[in-house]
C-alpha positions in Angstrom: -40.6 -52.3 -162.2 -43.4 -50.3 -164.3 -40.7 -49.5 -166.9 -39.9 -53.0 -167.5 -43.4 -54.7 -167.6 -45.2 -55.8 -170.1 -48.5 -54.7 -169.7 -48.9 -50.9 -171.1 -51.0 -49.7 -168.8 -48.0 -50.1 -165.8 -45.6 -48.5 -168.4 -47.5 -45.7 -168.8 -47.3 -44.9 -165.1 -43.5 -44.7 -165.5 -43.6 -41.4 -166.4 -43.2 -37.7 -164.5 -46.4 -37.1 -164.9 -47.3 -39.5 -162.7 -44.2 -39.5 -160.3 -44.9 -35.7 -159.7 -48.6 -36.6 -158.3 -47.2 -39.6 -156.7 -45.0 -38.3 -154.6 -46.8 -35.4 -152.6 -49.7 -38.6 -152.3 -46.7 -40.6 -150.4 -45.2 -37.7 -148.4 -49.2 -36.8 -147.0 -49.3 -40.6 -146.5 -46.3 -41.1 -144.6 -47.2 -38.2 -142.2 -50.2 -39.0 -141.3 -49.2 -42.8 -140.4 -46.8 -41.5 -138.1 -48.9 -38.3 -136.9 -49.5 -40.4 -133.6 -45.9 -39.3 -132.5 -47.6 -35.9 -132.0 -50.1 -36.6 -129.2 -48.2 -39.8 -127.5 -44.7 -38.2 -127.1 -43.7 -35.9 -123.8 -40.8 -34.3 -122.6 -38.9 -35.4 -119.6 -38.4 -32.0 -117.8 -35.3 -33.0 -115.5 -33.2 -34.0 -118.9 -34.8 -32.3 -121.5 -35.7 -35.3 -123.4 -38.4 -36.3 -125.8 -39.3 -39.6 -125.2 -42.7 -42.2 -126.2 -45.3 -42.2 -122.6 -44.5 -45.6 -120.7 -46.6 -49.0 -121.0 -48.7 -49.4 -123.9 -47.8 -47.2 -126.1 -43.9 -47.9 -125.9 -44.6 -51.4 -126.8 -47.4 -50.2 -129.5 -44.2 -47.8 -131.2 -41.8 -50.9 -130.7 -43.9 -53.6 -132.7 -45.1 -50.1 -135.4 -41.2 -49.2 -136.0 -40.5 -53.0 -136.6 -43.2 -53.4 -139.3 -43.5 -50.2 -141.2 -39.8 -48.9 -140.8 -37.2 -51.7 -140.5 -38.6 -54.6 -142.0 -41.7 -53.5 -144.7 -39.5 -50.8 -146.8 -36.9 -53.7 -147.6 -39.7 -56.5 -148.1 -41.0 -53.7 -150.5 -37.5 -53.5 -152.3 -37.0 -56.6 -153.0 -40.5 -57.3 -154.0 -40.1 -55.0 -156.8 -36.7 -55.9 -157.3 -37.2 -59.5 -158.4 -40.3 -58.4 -160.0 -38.1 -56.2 -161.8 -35.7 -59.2 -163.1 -38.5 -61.2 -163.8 -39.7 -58.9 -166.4 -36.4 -58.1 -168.0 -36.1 -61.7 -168.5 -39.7 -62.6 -169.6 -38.6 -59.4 -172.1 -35.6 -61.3 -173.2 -37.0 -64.6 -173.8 -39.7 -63.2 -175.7 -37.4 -61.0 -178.6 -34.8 -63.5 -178.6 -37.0 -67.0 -178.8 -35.7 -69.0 -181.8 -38.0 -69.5 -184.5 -36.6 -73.3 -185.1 -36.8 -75.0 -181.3 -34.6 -77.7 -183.6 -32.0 -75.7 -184.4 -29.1 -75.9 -182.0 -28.2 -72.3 -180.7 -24.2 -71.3 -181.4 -21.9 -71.0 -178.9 -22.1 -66.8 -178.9 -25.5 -67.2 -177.8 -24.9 -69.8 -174.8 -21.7 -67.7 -173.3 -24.4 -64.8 -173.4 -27.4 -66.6 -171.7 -24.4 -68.1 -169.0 -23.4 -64.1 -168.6 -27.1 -63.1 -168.0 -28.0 -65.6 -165.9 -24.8 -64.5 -163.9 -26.0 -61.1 -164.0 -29.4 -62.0 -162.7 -27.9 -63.8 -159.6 -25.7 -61.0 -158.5 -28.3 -58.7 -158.8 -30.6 -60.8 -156.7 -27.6 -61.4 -154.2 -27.0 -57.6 -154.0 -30.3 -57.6 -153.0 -30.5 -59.9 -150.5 -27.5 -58.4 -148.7 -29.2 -55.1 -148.6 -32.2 -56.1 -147.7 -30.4 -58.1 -144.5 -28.4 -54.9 -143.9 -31.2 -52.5 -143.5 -33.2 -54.8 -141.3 -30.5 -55.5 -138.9 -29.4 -52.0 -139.0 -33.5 -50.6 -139.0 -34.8 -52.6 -136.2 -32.3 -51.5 -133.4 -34.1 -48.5 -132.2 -37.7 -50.7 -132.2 -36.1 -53.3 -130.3 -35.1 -50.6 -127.5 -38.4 -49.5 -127.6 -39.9 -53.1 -126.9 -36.8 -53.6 -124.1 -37.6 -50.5 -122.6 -41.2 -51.3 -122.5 -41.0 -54.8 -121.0 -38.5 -53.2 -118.0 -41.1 -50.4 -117.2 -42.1 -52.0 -114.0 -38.7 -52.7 -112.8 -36.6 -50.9 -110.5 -32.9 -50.2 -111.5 -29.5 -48.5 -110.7 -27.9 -45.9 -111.9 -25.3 -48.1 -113.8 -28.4 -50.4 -115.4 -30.0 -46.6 -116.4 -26.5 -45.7 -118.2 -26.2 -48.5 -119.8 -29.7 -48.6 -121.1 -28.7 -44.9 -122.1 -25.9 -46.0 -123.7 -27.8 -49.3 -125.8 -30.3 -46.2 -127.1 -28.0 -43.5 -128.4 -25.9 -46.7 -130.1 -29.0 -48.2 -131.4 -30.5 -44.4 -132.4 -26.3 -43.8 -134.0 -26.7 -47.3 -136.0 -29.7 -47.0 -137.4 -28.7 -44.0 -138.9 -26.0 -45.5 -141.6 -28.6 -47.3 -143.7 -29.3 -44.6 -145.6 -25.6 -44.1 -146.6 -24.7 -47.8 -146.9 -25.9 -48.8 -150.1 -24.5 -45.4 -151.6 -21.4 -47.0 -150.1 -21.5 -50.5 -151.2 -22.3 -49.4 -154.6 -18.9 -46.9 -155.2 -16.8 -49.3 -153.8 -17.7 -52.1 -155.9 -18.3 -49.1 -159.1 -14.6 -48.3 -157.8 -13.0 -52.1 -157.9 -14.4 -52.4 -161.0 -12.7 -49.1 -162.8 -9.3 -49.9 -160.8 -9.5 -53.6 -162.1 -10.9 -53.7 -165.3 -8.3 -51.6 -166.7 -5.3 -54.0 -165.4 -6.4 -56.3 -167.0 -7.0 -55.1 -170.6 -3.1 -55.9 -171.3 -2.9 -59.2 -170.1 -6.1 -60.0 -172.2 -5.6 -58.0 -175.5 -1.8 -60.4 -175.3 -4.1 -63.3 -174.6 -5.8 -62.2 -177.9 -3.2 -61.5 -179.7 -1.2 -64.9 -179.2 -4.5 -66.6 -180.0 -4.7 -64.9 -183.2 -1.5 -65.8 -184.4 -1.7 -69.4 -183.4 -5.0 -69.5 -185.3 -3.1 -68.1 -188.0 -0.6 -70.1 -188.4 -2.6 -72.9 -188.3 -4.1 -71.6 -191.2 -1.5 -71.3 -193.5 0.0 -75.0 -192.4 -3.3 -76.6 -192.9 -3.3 -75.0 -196.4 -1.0 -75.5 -198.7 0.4 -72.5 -201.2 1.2 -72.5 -203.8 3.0 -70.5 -206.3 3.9 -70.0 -209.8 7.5 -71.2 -210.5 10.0 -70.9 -213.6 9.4 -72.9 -216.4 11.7 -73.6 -219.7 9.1 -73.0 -222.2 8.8 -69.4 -223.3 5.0 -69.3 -223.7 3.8 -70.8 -221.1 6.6 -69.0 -218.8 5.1 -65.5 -220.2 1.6 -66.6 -219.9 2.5 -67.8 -216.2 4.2 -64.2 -215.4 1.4 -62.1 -217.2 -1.3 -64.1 -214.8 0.8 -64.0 -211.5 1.9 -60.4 -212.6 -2.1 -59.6 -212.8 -2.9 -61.6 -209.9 -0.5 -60.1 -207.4 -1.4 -56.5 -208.6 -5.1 -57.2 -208.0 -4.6 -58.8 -204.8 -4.4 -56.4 -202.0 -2.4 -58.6 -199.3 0.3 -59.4 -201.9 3.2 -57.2 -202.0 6.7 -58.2 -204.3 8.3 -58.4 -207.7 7.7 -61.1 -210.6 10.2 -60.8 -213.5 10.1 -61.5 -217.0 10.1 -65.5 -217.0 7.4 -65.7 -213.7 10.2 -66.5 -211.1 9.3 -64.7 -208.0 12.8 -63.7 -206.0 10.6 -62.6 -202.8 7.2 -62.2 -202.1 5.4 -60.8 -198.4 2.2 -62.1 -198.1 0.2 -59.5 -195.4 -2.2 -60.6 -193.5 -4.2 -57.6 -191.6 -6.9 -58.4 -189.0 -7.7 -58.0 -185.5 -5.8 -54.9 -185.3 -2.8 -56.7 -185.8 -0.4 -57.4 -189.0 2.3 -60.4 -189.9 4.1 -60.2 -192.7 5.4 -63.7 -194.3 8.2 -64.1 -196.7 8.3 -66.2 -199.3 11.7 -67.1 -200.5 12.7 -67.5 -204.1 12.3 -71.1 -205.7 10.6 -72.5 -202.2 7.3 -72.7 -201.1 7.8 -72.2 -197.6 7.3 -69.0 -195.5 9.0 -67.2 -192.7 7.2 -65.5 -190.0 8.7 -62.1 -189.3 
């Protein structure tokens, strides 16, 4: 978020200057917001459990969990997140704002807006998701706090007690794989993307390909060629071979033999370009051409 703004002063606190001051300031922070655990925590001597006192302040560490652990740290995230975006795209509108607001934008630059607007929304989607995830995942262990709190005055069973045991090391188990989950989420999908990506380059490098040489051939039939033929006068047959003879030897993509009178027996036109190369034949006393 501070690397991407546009204001200098934010950018200059992207640096590890500041992040190595920062973070000590956080850490002392956290600990003291939760330094209450301290003095309003006992142990249960019969099971040798450490648990919050009854009444008040189980319902006060329900509602405190809820707020600053499972639902502020995402609001956070994504706060920053779409601020993030927002500046990558006031970034990009900014360097890449046409000078002529009348001149109609080519079709390069429209596939590449439609890709990073795309981009944009799966981000923001990823987002989302993860955001949902850690709250649902975050908030179990508060709402056992609060469900333990409101049943204080009640009198229950041994099966309601193991089953309230049970909802607690669950809740306490769950809570635990948020902070693997996005790690997770984000090999798999950097995984798909390695393992399909490189399928596909075949099929699409013969989709290019065939395009190519369809473009190409519609080249050479929109066009026509032509070439110097024999003629029955001896000046202008020797002026025809001495310019076609000087013609094809200066032309790179012409390959063949011209003789004496400027009849050309075969001639290979090459044509060399996106990493591919056809080779058409011309055959003697015909304008026409083979594809090999």
């Amino acid at each position: 978020f501070l690397c991407s703004s546009s204001s200098t002063k934010l950018r200059a606190l992207s640096s590890v200057r500041f992040a190595s001051y920062s973070i000590p300031f956080a850490v002392l922070i956290v600990g003291l917001t939760f330094s209450h655990i301290l003095f309003y925590y006992e142990i249960a001597f019969p099971k040798q459990l450490c648990s919050a006192l009854r009444r008040v302040y189980q319902t006060f560490i329900g509602i405190w969990l809820l707020i600053a652990y499972s639902v502020g740290p995402p609001i956070i995230m994504l706060s920053f997140g779409l601020g993030t975006i927002q500046h990558i795209r006031q970034s990009i509108r900014r360097t890449g704002t046409n000078p002529n607001p009348h001149l109609i934008q080519n079709q390069q630059q429209q596939q590449q807006q439609r890709r990073s607007k795309k981009t944009d929304r799966q981000l923001i989607q990823m987002m989302f998701v993860q955001c949902i995830v850690f709250i649902l995942t975050a908030s179990l262990p508060a709402i056992q706090y609060i469900y333990t709190s409101a049943r204080t005055n009640l009198i229950i069973d041994y099966l309601q007690a193991a089953k309230d045991s049970a909802f607690n090391y669950v809740s306490g188990f769950i809570s635990l794989t948020k902070f693997f989950m996005e790690f997770n989420l984000q090999d798999h999908h950097d995984f798909s993307i390695n393992n399909i990506i490189p399928k596909l380059e075949p099929s699409l490098r013969t989709i290019r390909q065939r395009r190519w040489r369809e473009n190409q051939r519609h080249k050479f039939d929109s066009n026509q060629i032509t070439l110097p033929l024999s003629t029955t006068d001896n000046s202008e047959s020797n002026l025809s071979s001495s310019t076609s003879s000087q013609n094809f030897e200066d032309n790179p993509f012409i390959s063949g033999d011209v003789d004496a009178v400027g009849v050309i027996h075969e001639q290979h036109l090459v044509c060399v370009g996106g990493g591919l190369q056809n080779d058409y034949s011309f055959n003697e006393g015909d304008d026409s051409y083979d594809d090999k």
